[in-house]
N, C-alpha and C positions, 0 to 999 in steps of 0.2 A: 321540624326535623333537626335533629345534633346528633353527635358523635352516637352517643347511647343508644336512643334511636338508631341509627343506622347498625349496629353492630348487633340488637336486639332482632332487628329484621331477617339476621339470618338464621337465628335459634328459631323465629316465629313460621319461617318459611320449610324449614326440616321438620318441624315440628308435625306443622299440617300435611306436609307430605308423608308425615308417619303414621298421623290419623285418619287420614279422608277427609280432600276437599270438602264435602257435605258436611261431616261431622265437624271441620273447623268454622264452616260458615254458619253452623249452626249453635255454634257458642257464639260466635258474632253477635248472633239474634239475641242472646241470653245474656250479655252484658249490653245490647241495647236498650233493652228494656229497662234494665234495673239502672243503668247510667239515669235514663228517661225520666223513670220515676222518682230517681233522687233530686233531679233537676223542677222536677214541677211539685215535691214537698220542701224546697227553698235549699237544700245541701249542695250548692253551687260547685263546691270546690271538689265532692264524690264526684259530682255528675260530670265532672271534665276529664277527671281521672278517668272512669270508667267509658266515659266517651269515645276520648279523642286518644287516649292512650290504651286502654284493653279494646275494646270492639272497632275502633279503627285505627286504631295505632299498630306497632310492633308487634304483638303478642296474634288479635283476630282479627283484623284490617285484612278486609280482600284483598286488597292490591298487593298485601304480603302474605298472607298465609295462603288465601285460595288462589294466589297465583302461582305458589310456588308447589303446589301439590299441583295445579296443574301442568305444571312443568313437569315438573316429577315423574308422573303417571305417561306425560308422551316421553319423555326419555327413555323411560324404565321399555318403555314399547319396542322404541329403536333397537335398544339391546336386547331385545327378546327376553323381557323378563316376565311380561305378559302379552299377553293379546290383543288387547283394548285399551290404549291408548287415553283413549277417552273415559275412561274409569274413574269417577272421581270421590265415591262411594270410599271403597278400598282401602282398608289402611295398610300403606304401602311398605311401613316396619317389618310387616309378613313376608315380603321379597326376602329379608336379610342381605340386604344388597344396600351397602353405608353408603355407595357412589349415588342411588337413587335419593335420597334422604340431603348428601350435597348439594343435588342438583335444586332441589329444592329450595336450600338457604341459600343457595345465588340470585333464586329469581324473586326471594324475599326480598334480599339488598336492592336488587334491581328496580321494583316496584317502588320501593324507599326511595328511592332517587329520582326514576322518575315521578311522581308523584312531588315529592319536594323541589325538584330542580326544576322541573318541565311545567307540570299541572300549573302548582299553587303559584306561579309567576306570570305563567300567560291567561288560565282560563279560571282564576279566582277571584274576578272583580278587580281584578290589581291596574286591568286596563280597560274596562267599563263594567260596568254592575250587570250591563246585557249580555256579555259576555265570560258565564261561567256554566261548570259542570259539574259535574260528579266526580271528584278526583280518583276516588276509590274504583267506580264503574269503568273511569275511561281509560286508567292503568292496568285495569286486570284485561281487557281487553286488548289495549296491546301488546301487555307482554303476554298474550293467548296466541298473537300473529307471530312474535316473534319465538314461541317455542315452538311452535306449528311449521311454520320453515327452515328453523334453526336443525328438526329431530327430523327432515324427509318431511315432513306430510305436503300433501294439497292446500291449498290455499280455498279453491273452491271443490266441494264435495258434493254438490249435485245441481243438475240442471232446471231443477224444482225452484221455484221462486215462492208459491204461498200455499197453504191448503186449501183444502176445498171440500165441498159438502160439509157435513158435519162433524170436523174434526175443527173447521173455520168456523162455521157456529158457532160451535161450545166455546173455539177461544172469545168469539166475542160478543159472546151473552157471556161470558167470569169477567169481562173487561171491565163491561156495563154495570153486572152488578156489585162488583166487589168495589169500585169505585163508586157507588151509589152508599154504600156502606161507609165509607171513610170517608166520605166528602161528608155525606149523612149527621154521622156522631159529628164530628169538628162541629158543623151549622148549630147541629144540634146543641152544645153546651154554651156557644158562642152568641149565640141569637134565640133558641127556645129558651133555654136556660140563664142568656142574659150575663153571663159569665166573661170577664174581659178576657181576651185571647193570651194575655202573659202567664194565666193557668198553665199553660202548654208549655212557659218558659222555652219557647222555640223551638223545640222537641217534638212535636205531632208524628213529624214525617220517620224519625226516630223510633218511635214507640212502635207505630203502625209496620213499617222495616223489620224490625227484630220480631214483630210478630209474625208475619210471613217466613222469615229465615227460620224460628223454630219451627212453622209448621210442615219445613221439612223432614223434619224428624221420624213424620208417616209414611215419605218417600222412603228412607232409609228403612222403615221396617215392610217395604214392599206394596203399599198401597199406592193407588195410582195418584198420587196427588199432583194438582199442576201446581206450580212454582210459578211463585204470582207476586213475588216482591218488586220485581219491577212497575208492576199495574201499580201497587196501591201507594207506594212511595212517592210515586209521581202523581196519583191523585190527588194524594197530602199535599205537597209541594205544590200543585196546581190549585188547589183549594185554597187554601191558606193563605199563600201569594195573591192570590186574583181576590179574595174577599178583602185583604190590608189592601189593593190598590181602588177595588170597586165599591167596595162597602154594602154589597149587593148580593144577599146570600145566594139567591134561587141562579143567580148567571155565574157565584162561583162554584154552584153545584153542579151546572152545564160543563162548565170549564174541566172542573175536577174530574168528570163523566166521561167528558172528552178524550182530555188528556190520556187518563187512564187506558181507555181503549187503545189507544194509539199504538202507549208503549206494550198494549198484548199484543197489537197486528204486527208492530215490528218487533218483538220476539218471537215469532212466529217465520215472517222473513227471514230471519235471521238464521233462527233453525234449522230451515229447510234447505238453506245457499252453501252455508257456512259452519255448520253444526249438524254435519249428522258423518257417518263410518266409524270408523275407529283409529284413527291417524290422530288426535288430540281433542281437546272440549275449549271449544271457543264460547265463551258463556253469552247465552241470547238474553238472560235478563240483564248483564252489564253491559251490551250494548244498547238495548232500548231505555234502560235507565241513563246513559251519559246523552244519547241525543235528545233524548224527552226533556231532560234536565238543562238542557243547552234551549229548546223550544220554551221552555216553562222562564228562564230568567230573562228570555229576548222579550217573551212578552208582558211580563211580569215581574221586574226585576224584584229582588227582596230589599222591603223595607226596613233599614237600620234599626 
């Protein structure tokens, strides 16, 4: 984080509150990618660019763009500029309402900071390797609390705790398999393939991410897609991690299986407590991605 950086974050966070949180997170996924794969054809110095500065930086950095369009969208509520709060679809330039679009590059800055000030000093390995997260997951989430009580809303939105029957299934038969998938290939190039892990140039979890966030995209044109970046990100990160510590593919593909299901059950809780009316969107894959994340390096720390 610098000066640039920080002043960048408030363009990035109007920004997305003028296209729709989805549509900004889903350019996220689109410079994920392409960061990913410049980094694993040897382009070091693209793949940082495009990394740490376009898809998590200033410009589509959850903690700044999709936090600040979800500000946005609860603001724009309070003052009854729409209905639903929790709108994050929306591109909220259609209000014509510049105060909505502000509010936005506030909680850009905000996330910038936090994130720099807060995260990257206490829960970035900076005081044990067991202890880090997600900076990006665990900043959108709380400034999701702190727009959520800042604009009126509830804090808790229903007395529901988890689903049940077969809407709990289905989350967690996509847990199982979609993490059987991305634990799967990794194993797969690593161990059938025989390929040292530096292919990946550290990026797995990366590539695998931004491919979930564009497959949002289906959501956007109305298909029921589940939103599943939380599961496979942290099956990456649980695979990947647990095989450099175990050496052990079939227990890092348990692990990675695991894992993965985990953070569907708890975006699911989360949804159900925390995330449902229309008072604002507290996003349930940013939270089960910062605690999964926090579980994945306690017991796994990543190796240098």
């Amino acid at each position: 984080m610098n000066l640039w950086s920080i002043i960048a974050s408030f363009g990035g966070g109007a920004f997305a509150a003028a296209i729709g949180g989805v549509p900004a997170f889903i350019l996220t996924g689109v410079f994920s990618i392409v960061g990913a794969v410049a980094g694993m054809c040897g382009a070091t110095d693209a793949s940082a660019v495009l990394v740490n500065h376009l898809a998590f930086g200033s410009f589509f950095g959850p903690h700044i763009s999709f936090a600040g369009a979800v500000a946005a969208a609860a603001y724009a509520k309070k003052k009854g500029y729409m209905e639903n709060g929790a709108d994050i679809v929306t591109a909220l330039a259609g209000l014509n309402k510049f105060d909505v679009l502000l509010v936005g590059g506030a909680f850009g800055v905000l996330g910038c900071l936090f994130k720099g000030l807060v995260v990257d000093n206490l829960f970035a390995g900076t005081l044990s390797p067991r202890l880090v997260t997600d900076g990006p997951g665990f900043t959108v989430f709380v400034s999701a609390i702190v727009a959520r009580l800042a604009f009126g809303g509830k804090l808790r939105t229903s007395d529901k705790f988890i689903s049940s029957g077969d809407v709990l299934y289905n989350t967690i038969v996509i847990g199982i398999t979609y993490s059987l998938v991305v634990a799967g290939v990794y194993l797969g190039v690593v161990e059938g393939a025989g390929l040292d892990p530096s292919v990946f140039a550290g990026l797995y979890h990366v590539l695998i991410f931004g491919t979930a966030a564009i497959g949002l995209t289906f959501a956007v044109a109305g298909q029921p897609f589940f939103g599943c970046h939380h599961i496979v990100i942290i099956a990456a990160e649980a695979t990947v991690q647990s095989y450099a510590t175990t050496h052990n593919a079939f227990l890092a593909l348990i692990i990675g299986v695991v894992f993965g299901t985990l953070a569907a059950i708890i975006g699911d809780v989360e949804g159900n407590m925390i995330n449902c009316g229309t008072d604002s969107h507290i996003d349930n894959p940013a939270t089960a991605i910062w605690i999964m994340t926090f579980l994945v390096n306690a017991f796994f720390p990543a190796v240098a």
